[in-house]
C-alpha positions as CSV (number, residue, x, y, z in Angstrom):
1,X,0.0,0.0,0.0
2,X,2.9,2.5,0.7
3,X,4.1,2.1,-3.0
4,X,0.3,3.0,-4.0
5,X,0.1,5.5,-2.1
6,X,3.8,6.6,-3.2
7,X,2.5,7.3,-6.8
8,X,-0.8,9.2,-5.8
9,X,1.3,11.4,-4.1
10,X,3.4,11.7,-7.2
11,X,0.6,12.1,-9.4
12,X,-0.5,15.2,-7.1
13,X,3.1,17.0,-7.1
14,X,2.9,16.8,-10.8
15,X,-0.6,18.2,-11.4
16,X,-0.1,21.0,-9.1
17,X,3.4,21.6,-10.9
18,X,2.1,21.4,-14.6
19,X,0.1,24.5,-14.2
20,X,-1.4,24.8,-18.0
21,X,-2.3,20.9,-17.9
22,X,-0.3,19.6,-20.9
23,X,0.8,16.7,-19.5
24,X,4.9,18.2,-19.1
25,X,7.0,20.1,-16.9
26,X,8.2,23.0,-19.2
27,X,11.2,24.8,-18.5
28,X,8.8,27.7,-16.9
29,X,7.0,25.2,-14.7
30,X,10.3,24.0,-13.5
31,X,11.4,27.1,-12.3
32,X,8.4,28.6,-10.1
33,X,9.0,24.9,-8.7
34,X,12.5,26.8,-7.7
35,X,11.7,29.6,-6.8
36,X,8.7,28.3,-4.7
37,X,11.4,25.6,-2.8
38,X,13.7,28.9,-2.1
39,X,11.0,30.9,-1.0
40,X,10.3,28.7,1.6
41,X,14.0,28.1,2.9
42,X,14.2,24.6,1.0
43,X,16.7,25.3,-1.1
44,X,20.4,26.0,0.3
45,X,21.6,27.5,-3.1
46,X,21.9,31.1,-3.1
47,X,22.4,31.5,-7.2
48,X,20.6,34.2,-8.8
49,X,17.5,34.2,-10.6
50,X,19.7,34.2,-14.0
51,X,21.9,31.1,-12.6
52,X,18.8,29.3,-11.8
53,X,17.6,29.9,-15.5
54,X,20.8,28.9,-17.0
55,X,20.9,25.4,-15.2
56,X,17.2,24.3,-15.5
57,X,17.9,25.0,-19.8
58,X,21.3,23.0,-19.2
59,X,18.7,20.4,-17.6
60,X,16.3,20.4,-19.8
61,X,19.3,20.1,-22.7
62,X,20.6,17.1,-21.6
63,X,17.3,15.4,-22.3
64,X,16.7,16.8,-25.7
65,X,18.1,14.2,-27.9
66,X,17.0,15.7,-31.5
67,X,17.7,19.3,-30.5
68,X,14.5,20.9,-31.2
C-alpha cells in the first residue's frame, strides 16, 4: 500500500506543478517549482534568478536528444 500510495502522491506533485495541464513540466513550470522551494527556505543555493535559468535549460538540454 505504501508504494500505491507513493505514486498518488506523485501524481498530485505533478498536477499541481504542470500549471497549463499539458501533461509536461516545461522549462517555466520547473522554475516557479525553484523559486517556490527557495521561497520557503528549502533550497540551500543562493544563485541568482539568471543562474537558476541557466541550469534548469542545461537540464532540460541534456534530455533533448534531436535538439528541437
Amino acid at each position: 500500500m505504501a508504494r500505491a500510495e507513493a505514486l498518488q502522491h506523485a501524481e498530485i506533485a505533478f498536477e499541481k506543478a504542470d500549471k497549463n495541464g499539458d501533461g509536461v513540466i516545461d522549462k517555466e513550470e520547473a522554475l516557479k517549482i525553484i523559486d517556490q522551494a527557495d521561497s520557503f527556505g528549502k533550497s540551500h543555493n543562493s544563485n541568482s534568478s539568471e543562474e537558476r535559468k541557466m541550469k534548469v535549460d542545461e537540464f532540460f538540454r541534456s534530455f533533448d536528444e534531436d535538439g528541437d
